[in-house]
mmCIF file of the C-alpha atoms, coordinates in Angstrom:
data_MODEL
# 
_entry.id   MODEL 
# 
loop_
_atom_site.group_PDB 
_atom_site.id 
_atom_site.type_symbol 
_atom_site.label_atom_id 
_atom_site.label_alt_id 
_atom_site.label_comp_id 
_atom_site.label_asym_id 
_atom_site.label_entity_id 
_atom_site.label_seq_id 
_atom_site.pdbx_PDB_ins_code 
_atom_site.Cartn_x 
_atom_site.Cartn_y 
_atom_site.Cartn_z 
_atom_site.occupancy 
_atom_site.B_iso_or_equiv 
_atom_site.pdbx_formal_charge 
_atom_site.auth_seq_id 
_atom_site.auth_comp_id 
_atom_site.auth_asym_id 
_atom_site.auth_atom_id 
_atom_site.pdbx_PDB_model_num 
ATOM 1   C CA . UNK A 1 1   ? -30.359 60.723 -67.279 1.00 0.00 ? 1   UNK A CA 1 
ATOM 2   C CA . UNK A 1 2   ? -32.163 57.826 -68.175 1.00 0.00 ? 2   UNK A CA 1 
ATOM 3   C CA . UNK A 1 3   ? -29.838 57.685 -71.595 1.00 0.00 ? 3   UNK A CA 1 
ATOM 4   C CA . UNK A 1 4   ? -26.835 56.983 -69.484 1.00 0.00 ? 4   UNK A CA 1 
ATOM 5   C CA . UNK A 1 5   ? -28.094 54.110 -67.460 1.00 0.00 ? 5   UNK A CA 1 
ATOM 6   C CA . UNK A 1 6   ? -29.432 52.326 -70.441 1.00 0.00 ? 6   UNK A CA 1 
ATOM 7   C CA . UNK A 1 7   ? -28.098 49.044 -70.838 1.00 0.00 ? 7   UNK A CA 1 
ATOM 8   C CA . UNK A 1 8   ? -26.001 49.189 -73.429 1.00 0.00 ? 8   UNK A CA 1 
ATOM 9   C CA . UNK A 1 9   ? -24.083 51.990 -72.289 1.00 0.00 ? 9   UNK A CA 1 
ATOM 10  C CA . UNK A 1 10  ? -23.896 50.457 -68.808 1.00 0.00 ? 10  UNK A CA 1 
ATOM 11  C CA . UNK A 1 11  ? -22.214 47.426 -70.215 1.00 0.00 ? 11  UNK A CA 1 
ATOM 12  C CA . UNK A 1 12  ? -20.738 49.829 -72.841 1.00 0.00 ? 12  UNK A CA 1 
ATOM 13  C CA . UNK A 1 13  ? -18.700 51.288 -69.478 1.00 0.00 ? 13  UNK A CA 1 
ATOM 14  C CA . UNK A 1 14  ? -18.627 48.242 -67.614 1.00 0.00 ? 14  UNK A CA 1 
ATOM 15  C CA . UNK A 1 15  ? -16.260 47.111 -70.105 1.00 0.00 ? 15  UNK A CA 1 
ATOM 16  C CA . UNK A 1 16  ? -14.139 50.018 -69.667 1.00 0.00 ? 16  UNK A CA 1 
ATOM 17  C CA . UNK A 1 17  ? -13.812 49.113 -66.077 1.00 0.00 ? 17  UNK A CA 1 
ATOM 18  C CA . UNK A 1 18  ? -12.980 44.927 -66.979 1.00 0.00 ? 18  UNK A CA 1 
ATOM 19  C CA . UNK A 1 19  ? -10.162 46.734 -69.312 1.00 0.00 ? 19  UNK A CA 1 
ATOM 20  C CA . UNK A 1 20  ? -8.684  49.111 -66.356 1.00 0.00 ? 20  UNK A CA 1 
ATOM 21  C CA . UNK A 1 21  ? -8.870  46.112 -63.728 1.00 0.00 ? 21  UNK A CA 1 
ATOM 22  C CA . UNK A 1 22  ? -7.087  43.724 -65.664 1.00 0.00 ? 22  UNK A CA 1 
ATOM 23  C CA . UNK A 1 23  ? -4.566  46.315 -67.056 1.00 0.00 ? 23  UNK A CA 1 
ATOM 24  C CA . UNK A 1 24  ? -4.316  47.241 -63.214 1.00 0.00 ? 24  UNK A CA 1 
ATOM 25  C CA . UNK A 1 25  ? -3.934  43.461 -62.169 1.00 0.00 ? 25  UNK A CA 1 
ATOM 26  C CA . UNK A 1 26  ? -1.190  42.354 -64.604 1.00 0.00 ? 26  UNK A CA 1 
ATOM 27  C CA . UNK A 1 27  ? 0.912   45.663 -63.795 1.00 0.00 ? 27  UNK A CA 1 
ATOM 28  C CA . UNK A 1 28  ? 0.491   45.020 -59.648 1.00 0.00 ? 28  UNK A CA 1 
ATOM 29  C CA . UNK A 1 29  ? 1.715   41.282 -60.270 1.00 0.00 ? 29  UNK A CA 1 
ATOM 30  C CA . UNK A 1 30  ? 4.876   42.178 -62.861 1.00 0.00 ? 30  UNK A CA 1 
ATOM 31  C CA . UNK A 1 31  ? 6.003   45.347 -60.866 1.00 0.00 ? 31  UNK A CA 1 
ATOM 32  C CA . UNK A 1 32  ? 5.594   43.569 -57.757 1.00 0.00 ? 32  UNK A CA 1 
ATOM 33  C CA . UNK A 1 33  ? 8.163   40.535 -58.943 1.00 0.00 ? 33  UNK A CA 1 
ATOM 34  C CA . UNK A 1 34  ? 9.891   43.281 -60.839 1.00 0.00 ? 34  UNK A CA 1 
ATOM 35  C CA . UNK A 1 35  ? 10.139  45.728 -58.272 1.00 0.00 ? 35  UNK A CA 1 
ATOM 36  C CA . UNK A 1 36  ? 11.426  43.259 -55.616 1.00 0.00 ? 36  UNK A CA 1 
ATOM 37  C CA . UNK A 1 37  ? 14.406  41.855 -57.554 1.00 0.00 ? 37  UNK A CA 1 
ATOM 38  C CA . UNK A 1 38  ? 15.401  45.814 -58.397 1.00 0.00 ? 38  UNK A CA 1 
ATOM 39  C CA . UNK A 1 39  ? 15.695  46.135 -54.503 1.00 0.00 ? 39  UNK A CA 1 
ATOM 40  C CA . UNK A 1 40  ? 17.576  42.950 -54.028 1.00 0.00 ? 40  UNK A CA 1 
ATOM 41  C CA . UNK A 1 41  ? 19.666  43.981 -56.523 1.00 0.00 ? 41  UNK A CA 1 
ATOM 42  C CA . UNK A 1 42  ? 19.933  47.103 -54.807 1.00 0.00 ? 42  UNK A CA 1 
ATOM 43  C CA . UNK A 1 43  ? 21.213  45.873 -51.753 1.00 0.00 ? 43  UNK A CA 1 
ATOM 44  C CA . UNK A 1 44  ? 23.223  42.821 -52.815 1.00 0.00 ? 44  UNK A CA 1 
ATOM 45  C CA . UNK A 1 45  ? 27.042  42.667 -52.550 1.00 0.00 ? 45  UNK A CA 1 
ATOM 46  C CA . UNK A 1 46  ? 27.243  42.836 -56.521 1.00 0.00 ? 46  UNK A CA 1 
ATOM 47  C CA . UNK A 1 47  ? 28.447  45.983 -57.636 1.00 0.00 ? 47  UNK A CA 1 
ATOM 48  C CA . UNK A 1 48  ? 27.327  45.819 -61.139 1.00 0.00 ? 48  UNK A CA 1 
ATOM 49  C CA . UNK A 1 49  ? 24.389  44.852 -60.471 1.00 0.00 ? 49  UNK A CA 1 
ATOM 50  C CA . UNK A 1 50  ? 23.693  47.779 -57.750 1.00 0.00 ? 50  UNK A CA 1 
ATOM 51  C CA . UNK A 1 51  ? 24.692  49.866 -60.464 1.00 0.00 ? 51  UNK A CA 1 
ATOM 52  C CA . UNK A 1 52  ? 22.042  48.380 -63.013 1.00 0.00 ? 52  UNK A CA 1 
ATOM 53  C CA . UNK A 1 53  ? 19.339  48.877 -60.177 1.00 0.00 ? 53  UNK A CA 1 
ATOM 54  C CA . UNK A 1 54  ? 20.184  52.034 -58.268 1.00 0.00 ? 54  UNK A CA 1 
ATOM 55  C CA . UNK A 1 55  ? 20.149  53.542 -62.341 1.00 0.00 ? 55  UNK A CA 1 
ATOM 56  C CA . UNK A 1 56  ? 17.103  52.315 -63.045 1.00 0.00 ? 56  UNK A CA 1 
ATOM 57  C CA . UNK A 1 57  ? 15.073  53.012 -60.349 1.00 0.00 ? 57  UNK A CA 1 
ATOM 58  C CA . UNK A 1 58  ? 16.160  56.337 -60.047 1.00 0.00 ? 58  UNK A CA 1 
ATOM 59  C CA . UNK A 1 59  ? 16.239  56.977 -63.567 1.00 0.00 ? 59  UNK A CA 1 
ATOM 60  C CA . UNK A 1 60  ? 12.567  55.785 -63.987 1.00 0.00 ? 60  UNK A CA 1 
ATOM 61  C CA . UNK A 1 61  ? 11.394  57.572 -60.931 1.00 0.00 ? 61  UNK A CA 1 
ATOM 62  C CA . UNK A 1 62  ? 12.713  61.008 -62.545 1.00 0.00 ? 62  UNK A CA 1 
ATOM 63  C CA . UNK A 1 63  ? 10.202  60.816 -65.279 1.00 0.00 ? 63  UNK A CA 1 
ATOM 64  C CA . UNK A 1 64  ? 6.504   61.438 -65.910 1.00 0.00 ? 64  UNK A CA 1 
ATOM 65  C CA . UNK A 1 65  ? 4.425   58.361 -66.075 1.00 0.00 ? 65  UNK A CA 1 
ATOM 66  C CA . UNK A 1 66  ? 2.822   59.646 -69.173 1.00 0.00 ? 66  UNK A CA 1 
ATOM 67  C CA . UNK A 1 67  ? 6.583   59.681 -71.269 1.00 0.00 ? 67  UNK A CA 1 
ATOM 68  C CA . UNK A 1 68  ? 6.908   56.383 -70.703 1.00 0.00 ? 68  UNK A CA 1 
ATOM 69  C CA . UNK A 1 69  ? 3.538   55.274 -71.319 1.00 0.00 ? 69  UNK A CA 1 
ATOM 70  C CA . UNK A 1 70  ? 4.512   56.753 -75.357 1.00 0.00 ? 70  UNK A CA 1 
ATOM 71  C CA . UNK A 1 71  ? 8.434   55.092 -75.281 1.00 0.00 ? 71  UNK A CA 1 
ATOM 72  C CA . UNK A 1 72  ? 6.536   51.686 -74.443 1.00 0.00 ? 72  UNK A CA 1 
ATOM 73  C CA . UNK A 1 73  ? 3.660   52.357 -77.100 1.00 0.00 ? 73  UNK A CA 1 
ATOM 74  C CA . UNK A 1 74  ? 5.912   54.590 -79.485 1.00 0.00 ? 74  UNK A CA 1 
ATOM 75  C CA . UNK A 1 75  ? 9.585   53.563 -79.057 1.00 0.00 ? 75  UNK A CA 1 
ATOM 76  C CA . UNK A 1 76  ? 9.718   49.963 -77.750 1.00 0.00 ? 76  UNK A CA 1 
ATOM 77  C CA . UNK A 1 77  ? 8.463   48.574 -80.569 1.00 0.00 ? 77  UNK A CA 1 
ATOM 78  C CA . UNK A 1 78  ? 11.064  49.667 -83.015 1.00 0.00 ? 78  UNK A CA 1 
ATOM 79  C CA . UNK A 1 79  ? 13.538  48.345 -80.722 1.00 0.00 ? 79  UNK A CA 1 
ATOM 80  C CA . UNK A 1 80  ? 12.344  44.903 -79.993 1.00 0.00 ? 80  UNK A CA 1 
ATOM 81  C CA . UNK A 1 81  ? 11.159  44.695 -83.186 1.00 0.00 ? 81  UNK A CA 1 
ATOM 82  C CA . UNK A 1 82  ? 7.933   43.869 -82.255 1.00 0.00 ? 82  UNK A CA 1 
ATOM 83  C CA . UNK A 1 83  ? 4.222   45.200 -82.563 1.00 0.00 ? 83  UNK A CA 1 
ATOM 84  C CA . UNK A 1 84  ? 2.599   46.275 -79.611 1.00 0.00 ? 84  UNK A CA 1 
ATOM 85  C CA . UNK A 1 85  ? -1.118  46.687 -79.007 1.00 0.00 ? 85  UNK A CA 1 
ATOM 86  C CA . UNK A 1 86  ? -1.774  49.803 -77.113 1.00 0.00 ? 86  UNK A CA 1 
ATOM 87  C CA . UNK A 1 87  ? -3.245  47.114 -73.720 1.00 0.00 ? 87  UNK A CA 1 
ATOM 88  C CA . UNK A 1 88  ? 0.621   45.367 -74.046 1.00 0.00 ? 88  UNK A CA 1 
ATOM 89  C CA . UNK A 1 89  ? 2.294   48.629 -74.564 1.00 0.00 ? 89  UNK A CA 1 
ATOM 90  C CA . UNK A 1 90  ? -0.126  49.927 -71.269 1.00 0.00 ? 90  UNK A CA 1 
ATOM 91  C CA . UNK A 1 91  ? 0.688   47.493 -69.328 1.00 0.00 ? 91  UNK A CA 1 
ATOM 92  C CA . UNK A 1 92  ? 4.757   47.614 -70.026 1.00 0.00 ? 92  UNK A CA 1 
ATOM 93  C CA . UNK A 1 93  ? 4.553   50.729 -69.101 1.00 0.00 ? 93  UNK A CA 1 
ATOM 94  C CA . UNK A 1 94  ? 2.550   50.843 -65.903 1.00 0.00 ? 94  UNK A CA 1 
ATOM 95  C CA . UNK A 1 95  ? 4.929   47.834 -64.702 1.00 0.00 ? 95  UNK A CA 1 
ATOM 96  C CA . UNK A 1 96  ? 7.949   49.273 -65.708 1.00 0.00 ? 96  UNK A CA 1 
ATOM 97  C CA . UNK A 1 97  ? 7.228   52.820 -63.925 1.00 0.00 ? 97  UNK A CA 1 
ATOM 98  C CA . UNK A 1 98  ? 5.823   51.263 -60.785 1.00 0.00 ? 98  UNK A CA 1 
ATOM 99  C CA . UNK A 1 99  ? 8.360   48.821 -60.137 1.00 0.00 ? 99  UNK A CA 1 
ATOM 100 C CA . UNK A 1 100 ? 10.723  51.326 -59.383 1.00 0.00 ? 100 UNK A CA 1 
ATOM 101 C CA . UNK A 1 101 ? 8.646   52.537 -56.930 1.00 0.00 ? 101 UNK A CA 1 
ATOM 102 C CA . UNK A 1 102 ? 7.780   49.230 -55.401 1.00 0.00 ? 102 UNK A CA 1 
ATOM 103 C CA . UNK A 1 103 ? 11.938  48.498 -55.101 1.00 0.00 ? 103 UNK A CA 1 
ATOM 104 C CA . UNK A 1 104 ? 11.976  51.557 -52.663 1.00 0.00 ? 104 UNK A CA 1 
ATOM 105 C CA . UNK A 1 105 ? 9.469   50.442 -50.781 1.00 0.00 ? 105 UNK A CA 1 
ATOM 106 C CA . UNK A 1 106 ? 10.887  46.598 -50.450 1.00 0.00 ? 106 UNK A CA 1 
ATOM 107 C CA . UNK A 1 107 ? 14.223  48.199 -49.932 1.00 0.00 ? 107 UNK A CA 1 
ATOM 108 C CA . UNK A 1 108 ? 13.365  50.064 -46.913 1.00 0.00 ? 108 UNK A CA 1 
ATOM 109 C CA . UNK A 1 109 ? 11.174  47.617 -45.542 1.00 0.00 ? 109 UNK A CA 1 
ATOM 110 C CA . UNK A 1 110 ? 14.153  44.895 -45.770 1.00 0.00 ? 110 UNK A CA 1 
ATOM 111 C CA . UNK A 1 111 ? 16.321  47.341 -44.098 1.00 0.00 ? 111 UNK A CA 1 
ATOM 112 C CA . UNK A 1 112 ? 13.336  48.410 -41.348 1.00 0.00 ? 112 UNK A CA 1 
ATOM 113 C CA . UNK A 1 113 ? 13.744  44.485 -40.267 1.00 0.00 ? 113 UNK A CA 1 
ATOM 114 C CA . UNK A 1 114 ? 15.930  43.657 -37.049 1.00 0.00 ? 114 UNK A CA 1 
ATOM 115 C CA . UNK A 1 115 ? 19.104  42.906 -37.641 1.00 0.00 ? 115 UNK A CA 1 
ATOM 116 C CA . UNK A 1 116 ? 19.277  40.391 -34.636 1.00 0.00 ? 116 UNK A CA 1 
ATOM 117 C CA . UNK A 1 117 ? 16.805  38.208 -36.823 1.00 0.00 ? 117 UNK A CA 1 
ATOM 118 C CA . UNK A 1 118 ? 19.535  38.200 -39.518 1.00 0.00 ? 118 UNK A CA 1 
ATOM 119 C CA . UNK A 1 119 ? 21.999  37.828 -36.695 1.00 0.00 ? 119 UNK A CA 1 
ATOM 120 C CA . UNK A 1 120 ? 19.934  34.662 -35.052 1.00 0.00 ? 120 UNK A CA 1 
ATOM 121 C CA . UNK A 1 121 ? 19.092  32.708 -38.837 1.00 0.00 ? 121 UNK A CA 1 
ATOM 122 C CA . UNK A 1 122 ? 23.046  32.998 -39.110 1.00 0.00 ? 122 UNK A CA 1 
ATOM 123 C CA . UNK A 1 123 ? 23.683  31.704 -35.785 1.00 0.00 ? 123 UNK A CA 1 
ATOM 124 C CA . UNK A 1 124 ? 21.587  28.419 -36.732 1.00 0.00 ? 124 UNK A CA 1 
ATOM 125 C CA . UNK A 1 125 ? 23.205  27.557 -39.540 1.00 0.00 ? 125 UNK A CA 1 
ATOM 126 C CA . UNK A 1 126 ? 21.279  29.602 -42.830 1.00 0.00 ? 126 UNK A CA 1 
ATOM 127 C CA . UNK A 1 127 ? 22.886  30.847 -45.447 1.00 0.00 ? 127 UNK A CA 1 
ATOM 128 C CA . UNK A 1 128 ? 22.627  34.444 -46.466 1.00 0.00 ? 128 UNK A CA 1 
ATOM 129 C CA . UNK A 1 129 ? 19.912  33.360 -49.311 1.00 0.00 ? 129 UNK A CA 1 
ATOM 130 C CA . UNK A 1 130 ? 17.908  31.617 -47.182 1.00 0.00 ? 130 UNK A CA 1 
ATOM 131 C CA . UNK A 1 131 ? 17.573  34.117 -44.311 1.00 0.00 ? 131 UNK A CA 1 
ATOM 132 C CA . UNK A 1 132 ? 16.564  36.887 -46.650 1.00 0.00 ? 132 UNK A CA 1 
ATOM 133 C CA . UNK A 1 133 ? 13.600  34.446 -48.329 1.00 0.00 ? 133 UNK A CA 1 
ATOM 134 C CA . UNK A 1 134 ? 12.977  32.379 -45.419 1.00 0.00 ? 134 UNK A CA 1 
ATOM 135 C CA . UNK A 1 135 ? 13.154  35.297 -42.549 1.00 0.00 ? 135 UNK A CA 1 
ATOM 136 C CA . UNK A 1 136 ? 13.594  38.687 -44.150 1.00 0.00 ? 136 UNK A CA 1 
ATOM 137 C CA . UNK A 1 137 ? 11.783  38.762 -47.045 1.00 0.00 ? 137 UNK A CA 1 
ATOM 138 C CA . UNK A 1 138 ? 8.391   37.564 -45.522 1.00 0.00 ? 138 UNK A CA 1 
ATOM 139 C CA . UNK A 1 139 ? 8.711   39.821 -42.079 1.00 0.00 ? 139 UNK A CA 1 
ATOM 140 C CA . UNK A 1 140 ? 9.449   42.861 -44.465 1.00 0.00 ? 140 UNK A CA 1 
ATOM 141 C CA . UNK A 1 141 ? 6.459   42.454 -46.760 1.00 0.00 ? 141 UNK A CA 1 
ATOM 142 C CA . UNK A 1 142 ? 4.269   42.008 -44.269 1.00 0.00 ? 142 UNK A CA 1 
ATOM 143 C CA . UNK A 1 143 ? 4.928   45.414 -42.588 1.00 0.00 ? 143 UNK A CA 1 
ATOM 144 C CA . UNK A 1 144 ? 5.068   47.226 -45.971 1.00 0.00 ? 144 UNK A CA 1 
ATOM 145 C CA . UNK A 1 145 ? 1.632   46.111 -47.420 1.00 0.00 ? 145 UNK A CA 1 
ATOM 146 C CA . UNK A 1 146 ? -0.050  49.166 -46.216 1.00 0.00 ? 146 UNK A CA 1 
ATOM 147 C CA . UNK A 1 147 ? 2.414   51.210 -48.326 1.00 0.00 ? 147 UNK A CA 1 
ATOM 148 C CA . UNK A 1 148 ? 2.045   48.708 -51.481 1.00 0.00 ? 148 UNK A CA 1 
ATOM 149 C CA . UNK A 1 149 ? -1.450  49.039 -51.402 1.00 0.00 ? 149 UNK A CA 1 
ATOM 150 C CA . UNK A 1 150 ? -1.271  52.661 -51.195 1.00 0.00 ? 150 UNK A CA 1 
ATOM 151 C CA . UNK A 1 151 ? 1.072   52.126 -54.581 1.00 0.00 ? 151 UNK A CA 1 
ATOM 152 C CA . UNK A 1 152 ? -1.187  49.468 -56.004 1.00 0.00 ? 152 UNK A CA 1 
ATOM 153 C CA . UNK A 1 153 ? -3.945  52.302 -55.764 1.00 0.00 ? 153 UNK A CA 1 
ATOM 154 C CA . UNK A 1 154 ? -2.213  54.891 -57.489 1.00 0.00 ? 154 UNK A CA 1 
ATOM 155 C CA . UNK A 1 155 ? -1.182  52.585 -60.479 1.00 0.00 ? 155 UNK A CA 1 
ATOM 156 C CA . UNK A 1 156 ? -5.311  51.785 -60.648 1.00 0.00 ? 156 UNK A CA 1 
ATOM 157 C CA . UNK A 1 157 ? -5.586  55.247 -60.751 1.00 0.00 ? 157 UNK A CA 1 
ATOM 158 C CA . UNK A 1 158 ? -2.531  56.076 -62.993 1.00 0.00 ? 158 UNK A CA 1 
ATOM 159 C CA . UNK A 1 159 ? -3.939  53.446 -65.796 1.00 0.00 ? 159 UNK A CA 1 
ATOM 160 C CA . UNK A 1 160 ? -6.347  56.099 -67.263 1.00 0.00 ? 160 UNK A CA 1 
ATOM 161 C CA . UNK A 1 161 ? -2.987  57.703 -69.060 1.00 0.00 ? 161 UNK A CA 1 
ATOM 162 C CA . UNK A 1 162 ? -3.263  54.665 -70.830 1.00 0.00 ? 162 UNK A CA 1 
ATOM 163 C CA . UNK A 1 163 ? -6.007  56.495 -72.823 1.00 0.00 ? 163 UNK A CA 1 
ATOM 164 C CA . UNK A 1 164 ? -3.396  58.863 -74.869 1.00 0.00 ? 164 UNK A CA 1 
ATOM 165 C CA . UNK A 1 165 ? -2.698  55.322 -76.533 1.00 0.00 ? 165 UNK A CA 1 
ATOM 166 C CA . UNK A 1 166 ? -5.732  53.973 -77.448 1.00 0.00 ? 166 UNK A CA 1 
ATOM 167 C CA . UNK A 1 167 ? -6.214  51.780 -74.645 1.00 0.00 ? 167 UNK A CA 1 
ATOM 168 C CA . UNK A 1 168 ? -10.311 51.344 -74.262 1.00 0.00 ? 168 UNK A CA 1 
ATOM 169 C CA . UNK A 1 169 ? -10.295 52.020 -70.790 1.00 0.00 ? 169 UNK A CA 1 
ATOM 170 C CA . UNK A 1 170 ? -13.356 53.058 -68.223 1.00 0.00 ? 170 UNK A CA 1 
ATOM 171 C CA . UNK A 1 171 ? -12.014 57.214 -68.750 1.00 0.00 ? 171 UNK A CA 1 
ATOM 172 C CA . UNK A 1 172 ? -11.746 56.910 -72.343 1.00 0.00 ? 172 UNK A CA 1 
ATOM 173 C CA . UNK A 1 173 ? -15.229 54.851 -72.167 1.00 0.00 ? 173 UNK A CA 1 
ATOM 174 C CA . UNK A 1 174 ? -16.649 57.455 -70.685 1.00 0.00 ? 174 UNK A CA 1 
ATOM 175 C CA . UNK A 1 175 ? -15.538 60.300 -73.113 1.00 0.00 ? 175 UNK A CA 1 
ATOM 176 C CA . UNK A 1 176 ? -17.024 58.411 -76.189 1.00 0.00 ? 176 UNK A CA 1 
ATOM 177 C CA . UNK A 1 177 ? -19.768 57.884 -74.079 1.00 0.00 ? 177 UNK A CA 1 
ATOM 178 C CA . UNK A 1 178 ? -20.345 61.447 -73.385 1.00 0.00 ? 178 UNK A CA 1 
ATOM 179 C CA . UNK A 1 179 ? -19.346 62.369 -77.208 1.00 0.00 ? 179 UNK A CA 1 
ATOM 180 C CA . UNK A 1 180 ? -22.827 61.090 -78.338 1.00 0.00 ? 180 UNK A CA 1 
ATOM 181 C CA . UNK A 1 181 ? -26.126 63.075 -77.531 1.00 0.00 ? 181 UNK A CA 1 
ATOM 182 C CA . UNK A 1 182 ? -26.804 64.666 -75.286 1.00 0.00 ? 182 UNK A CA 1 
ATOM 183 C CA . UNK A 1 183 ? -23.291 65.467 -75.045 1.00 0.00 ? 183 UNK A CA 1 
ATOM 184 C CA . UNK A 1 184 ? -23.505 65.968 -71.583 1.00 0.00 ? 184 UNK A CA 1 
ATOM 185 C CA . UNK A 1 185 ? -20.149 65.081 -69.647 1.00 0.00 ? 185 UNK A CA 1 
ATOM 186 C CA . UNK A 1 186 ? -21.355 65.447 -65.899 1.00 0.00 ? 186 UNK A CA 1 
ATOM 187 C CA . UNK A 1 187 ? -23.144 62.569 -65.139 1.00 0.00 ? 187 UNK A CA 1 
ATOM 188 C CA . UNK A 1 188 ? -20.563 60.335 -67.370 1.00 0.00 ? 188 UNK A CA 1 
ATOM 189 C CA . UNK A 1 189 ? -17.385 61.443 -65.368 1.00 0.00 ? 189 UNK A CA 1 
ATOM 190 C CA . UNK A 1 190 ? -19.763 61.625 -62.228 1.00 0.00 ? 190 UNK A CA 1 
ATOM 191 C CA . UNK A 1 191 ? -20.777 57.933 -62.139 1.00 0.00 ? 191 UNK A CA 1 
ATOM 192 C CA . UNK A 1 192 ? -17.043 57.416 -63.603 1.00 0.00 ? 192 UNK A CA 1 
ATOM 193 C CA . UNK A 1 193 ? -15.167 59.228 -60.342 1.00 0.00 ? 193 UNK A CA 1 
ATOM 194 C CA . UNK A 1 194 ? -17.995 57.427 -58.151 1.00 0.00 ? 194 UNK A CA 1 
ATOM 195 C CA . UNK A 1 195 ? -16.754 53.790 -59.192 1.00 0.00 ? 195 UNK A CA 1 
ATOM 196 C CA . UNK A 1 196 ? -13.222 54.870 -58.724 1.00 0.00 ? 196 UNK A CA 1 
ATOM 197 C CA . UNK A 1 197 ? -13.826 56.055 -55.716 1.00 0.00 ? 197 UNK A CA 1 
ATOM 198 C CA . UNK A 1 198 ? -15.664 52.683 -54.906 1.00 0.00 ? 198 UNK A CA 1 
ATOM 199 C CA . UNK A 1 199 ? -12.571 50.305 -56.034 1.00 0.00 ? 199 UNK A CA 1 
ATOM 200 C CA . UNK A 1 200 ? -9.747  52.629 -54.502 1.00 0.00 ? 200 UNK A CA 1 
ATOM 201 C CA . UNK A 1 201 ? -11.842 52.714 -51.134 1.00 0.00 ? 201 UNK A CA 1 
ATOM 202 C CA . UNK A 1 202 ? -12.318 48.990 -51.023 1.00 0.00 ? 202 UNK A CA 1 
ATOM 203 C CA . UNK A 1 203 ? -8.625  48.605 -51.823 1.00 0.00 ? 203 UNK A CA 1 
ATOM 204 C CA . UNK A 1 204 ? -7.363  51.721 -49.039 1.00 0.00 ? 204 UNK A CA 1 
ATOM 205 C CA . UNK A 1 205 ? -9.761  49.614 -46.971 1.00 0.00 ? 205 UNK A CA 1 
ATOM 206 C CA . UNK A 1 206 ? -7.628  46.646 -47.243 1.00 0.00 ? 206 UNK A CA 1 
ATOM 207 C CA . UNK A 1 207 ? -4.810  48.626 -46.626 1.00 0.00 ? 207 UNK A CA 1 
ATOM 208 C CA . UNK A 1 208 ? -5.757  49.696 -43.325 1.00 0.00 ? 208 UNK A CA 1 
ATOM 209 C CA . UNK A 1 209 ? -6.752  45.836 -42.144 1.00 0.00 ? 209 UNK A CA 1 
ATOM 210 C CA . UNK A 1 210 ? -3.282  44.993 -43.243 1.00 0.00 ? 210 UNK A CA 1 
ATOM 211 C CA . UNK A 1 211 ? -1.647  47.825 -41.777 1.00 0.00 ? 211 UNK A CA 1 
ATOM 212 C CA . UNK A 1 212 ? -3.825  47.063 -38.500 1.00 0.00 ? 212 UNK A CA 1 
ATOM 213 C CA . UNK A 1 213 ? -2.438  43.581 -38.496 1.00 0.00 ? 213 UNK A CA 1 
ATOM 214 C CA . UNK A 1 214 ? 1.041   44.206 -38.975 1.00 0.00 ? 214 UNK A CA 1 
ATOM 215 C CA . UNK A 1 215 ? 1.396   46.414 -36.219 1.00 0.00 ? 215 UNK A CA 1 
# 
């Protein structure tokens, strides 16, 4: 197997990797901000605006990853009016499905929170706004990192779709890779599902320390 740990092809992969990092990276930080206004929004005392959210997270969560991964690449364009490349259109998409996920997980770790806290900030004079960023907001995200983690692995996982679009990723590396001689796809999606399974343990392994700390 000497021809797949040549150094060009290393690099060739290693690339792949940089592109699935940083496509997972951006999506994490927009469906993170993302997801957490949706579940404000959720909860919040403004009924349109519970309507926008509760619609769109549910809406989103009803469909495959991999349809909207071809509206953001496919559709979007033509109604922005503006030209996607397939990483932009990727990353949309991963961001846009995941964030509805992440508001379900904010929302029930705002509601998991005492409501004496909410009770006590009141009592010393803090305004709604300010107890839920000051006191609620903080206690809530610190108790639901395990289960954001658990998310943000997934959407690592979940950016190899990404490949139906063009998007030069570490899986769709690895199958031009294994489309020259010898043709032989085992060790390519071998050492492929071996660093996956090296990122996604480091990052379940930060799960658990968080988790660990919270409670």
């Amino acid at each position: 197997m000497s021809w797949l740990f040549a150094p060009a092809t290393l690099i060739f992969l290693l690339g792949g990797l940089g592109v699935t990092l940083g496509l997972a990276a951006l999506s994490i930080l927009i469906s993170l901000g993302f997801g957490i206004v949706l579940a404000l929004a959720r909860l919040g005392s403004n009924r349109a605006l519970r309507i926008v959210a509760t619609t769109y997270i549910e809406g989103v969560r009803a469909l495959p990853v991999l349809l909207i991964i071809y509206f953001c690449y496919l559709a979007l364009p033509e109604i922005i009016g503006i030209r996607l490349s397939s990483f932009a259109a990727g990353t949309i998409a991963m961001s846009a499905f995941t964030a509805a996920l992440i508001a379900e997980i904010v929302r029930a770790g705002i509601l998991a929170v005492p409501a004496g806290l909410r009770e006590a900030a009141a009592a010393s004079g803090l305004r709604s706004g300010q107890t839920m960023r000051l006191i609620v907001l903080p206690i809530a995200l610190r108790q639901m990192m395990p289960a954001l983690i658990a998310q943000f692995v997934t959407l690592l996982k979940d950016t190899s779709y990404t490949a139906v679009i063009g998007v030069l990723e570490l899986t769709a590396r690895g199958k031009i890779v294994f489309s020259q001689p010898p043709f032989d796809p085992v060790p390519v999606f071998a050492l492929i599902a071996l660093t996956y399974f090296v990122v996604n343990f480091g990052l379940g392994s930060l799960g658990r320390r968080l988790e660990a700390r919270a409670f």
